[in-house]
Backbone as CSV, one residue per row, in Angstrom:
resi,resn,N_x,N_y,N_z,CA_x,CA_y,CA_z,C_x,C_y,C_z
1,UNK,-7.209,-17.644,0.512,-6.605,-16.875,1.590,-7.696,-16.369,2.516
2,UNK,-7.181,-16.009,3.891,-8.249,-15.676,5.172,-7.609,-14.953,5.589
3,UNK,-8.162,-13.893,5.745,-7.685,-12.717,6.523,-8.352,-12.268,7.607
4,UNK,-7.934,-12.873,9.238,-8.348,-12.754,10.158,-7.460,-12.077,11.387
5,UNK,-7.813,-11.221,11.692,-7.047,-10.675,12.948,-6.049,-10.171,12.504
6,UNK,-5.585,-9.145,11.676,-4.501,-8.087,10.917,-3.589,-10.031,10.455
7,UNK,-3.706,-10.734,10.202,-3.085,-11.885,9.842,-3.484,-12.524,8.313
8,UNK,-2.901,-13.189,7.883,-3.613,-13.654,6.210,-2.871,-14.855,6.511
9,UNK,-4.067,-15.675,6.052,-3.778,-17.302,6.465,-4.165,-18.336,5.296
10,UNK,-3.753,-19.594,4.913,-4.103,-19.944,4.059,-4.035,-21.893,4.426
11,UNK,-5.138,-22.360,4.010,-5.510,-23.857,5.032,-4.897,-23.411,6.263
12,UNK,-5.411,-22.507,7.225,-5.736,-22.206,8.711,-4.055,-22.251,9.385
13,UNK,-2.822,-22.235,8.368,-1.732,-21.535,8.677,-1.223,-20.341,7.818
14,UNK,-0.196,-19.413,8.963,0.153,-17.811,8.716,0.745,-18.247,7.083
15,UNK,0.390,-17.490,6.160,0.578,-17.457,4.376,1.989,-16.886,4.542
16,UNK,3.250,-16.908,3.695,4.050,-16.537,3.384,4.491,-16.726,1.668
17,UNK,4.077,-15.248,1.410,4.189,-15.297,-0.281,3.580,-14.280,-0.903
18,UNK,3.323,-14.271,-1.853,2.493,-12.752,-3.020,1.640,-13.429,-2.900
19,UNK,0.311,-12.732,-3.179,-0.898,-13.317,-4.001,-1.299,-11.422,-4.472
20,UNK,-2.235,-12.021,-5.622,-2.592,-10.566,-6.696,-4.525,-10.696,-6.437
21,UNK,-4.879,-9.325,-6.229,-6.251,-9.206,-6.383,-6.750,-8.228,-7.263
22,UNK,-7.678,-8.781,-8.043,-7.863,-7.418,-9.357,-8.999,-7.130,-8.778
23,UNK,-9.262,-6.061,-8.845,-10.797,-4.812,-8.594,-10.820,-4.066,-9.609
24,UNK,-11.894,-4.701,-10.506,-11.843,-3.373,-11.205,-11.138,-3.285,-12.738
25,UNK,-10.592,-2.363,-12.865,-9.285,-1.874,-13.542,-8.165,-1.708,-13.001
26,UNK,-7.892,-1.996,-11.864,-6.653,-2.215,-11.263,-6.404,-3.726,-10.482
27,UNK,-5.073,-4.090,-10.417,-4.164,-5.219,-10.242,-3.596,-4.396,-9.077
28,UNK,-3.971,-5.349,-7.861,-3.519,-5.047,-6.244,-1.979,-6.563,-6.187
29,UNK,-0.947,-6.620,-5.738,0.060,-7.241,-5.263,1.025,-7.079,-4.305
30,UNK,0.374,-8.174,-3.180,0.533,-7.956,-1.930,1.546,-9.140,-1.716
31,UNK,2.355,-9.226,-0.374,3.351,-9.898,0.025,2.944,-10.025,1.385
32,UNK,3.226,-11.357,2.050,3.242,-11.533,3.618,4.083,-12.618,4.061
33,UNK,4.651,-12.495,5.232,5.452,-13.331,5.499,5.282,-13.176,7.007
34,UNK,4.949,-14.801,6.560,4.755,-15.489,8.366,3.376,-14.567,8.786
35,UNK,2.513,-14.680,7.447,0.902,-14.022,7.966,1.021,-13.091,8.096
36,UNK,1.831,-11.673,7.964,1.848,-10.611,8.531,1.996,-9.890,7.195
37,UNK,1.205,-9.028,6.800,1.288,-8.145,5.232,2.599,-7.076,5.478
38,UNK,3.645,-7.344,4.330,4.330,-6.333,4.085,4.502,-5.322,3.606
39,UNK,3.997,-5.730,2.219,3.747,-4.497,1.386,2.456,-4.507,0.248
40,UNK,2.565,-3.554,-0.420,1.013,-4.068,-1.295,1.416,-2.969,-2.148
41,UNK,1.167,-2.946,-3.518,0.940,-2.242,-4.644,0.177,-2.503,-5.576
42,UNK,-0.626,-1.629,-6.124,-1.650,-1.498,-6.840,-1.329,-0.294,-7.966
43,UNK,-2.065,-1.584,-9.253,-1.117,-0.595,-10.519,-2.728,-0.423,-11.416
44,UNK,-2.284,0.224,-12.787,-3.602,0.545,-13.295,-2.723,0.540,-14.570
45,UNK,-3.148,-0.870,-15.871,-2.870,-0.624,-16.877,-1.323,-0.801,-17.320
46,UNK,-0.689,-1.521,-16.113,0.691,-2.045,-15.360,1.277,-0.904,-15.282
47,UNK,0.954,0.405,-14.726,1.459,1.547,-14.215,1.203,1.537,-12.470
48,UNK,2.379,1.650,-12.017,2.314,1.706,-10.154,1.393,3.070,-9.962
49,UNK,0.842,2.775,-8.882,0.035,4.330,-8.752,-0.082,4.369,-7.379
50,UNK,0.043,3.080,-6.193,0.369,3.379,-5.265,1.129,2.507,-4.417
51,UNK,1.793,2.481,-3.566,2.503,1.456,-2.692,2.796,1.608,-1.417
52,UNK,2.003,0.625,-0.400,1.920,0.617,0.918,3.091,-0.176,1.451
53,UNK,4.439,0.397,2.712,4.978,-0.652,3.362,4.208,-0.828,4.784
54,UNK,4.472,-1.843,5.464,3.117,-1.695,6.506,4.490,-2.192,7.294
55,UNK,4.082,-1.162,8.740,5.441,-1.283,9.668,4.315,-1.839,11.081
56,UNK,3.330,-1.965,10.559,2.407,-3.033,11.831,0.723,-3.087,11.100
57,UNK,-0.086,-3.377,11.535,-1.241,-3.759,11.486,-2.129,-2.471,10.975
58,UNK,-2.285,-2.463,9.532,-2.997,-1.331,9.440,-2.338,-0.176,9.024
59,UNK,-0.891,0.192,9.977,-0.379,1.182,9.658,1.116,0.732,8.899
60,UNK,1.669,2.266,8.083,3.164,2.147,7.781,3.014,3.390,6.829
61,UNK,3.835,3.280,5.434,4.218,4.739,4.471,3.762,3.959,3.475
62,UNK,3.057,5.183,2.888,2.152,5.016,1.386,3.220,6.145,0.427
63,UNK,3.133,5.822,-0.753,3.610,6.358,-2.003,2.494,6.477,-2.813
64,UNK,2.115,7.496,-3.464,1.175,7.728,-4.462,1.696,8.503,-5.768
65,UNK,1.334,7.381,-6.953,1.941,7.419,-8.347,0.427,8.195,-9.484
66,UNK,1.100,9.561,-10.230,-0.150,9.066,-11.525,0.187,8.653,-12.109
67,UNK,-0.646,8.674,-13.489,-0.826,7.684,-14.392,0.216,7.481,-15.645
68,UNK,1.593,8.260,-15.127,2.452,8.374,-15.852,3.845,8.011,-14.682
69,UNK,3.090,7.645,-13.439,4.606,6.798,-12.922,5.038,7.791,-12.140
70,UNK,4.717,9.165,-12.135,5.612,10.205,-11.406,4.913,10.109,-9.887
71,UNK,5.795,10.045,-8.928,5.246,10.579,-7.221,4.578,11.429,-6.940
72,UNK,3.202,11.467,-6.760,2.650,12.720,-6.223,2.302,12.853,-4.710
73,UNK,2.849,11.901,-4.152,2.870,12.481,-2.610,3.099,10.880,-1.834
74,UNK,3.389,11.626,-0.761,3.982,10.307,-0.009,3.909,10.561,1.692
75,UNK,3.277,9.984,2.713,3.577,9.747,3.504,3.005,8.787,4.644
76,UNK,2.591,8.965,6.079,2.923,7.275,6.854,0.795,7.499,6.993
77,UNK,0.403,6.303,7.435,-1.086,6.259,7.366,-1.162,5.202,8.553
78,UNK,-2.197,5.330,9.118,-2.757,4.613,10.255,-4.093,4.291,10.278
79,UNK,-4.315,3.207,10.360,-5.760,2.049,9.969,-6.456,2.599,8.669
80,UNK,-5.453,2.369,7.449,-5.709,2.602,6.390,-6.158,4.224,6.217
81,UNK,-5.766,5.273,7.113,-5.988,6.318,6.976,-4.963,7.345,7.081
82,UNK,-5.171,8.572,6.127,-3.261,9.189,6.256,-3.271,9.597,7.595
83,UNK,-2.037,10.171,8.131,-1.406,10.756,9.343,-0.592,11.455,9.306
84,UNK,-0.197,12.447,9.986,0.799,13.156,10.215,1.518,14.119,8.964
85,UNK,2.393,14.028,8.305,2.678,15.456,7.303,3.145,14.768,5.783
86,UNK,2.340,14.851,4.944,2.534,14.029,4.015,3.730,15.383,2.605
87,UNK,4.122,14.394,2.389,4.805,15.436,1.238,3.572,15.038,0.278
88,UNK,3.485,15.977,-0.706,2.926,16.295,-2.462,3.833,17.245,-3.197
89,UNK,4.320,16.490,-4.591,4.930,16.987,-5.174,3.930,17.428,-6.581
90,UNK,4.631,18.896,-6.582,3.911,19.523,-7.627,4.929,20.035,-8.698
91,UNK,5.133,19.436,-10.075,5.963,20.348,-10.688,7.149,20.180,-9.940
92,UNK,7.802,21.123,-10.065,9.375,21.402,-9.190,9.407,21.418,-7.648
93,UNK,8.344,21.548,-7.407,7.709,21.884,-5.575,7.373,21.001,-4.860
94,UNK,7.480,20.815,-3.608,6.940,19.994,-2.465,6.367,20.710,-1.719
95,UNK,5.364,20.311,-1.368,4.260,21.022,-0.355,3.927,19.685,0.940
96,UNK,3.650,20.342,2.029,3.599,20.027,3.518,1.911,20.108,3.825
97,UNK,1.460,18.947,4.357,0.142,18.680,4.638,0.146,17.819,5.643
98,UNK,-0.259,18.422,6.733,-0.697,17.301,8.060,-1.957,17.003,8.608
99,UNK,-2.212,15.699,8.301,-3.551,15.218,8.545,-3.825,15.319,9.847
């Protein structure tokens, strides 16, 4: 796979399909269709811990899991960086954070 210009290509046409990248101790599984990344999740130990939908190039809504599966916060990110007011859940509580 080639990932050129927010695009993922594979023999020099747009990829449509999963492919998995391990780093590490974690297992990344990503989806694109028609070259364009949809979503991506990355688990640890086959536990989800986070999951990106991408609503354009770079940006869309992240979910963040620990190591027991529960949501600890969630919200939208732009060129791989958070944005705007993310929920974190604590316990019984949600708390408000704007990047």
């Amino acid at each position: 796979l080639v990932f050129k210009n927010c695009k993922v290509y594979l023999n020099e046409e747009l990829f449509t399909g999963k492919y998995e990248v391990f780093r590490g101790d974690k297992y990344i599984l990503s989806k694109a269709i028609k070259g364009v990344l949809k979503n991506e999740k990355t688990f640890k130990n086959k536990i989800l811990l986070m999951e990106k939908k991408f609503s354009s190039c770079g940006s869309g809504m992240q979910k963040n899991y620990d190591l027991k599966g529960n949501k600890v916060s969630e919200g939208l990110f732009e060129n791989r960086k958070r944005v705007g007011r993310w929920k974190y859940f604590v316990n019984d509580s949600v708390y408000f954070l704007k990047y």
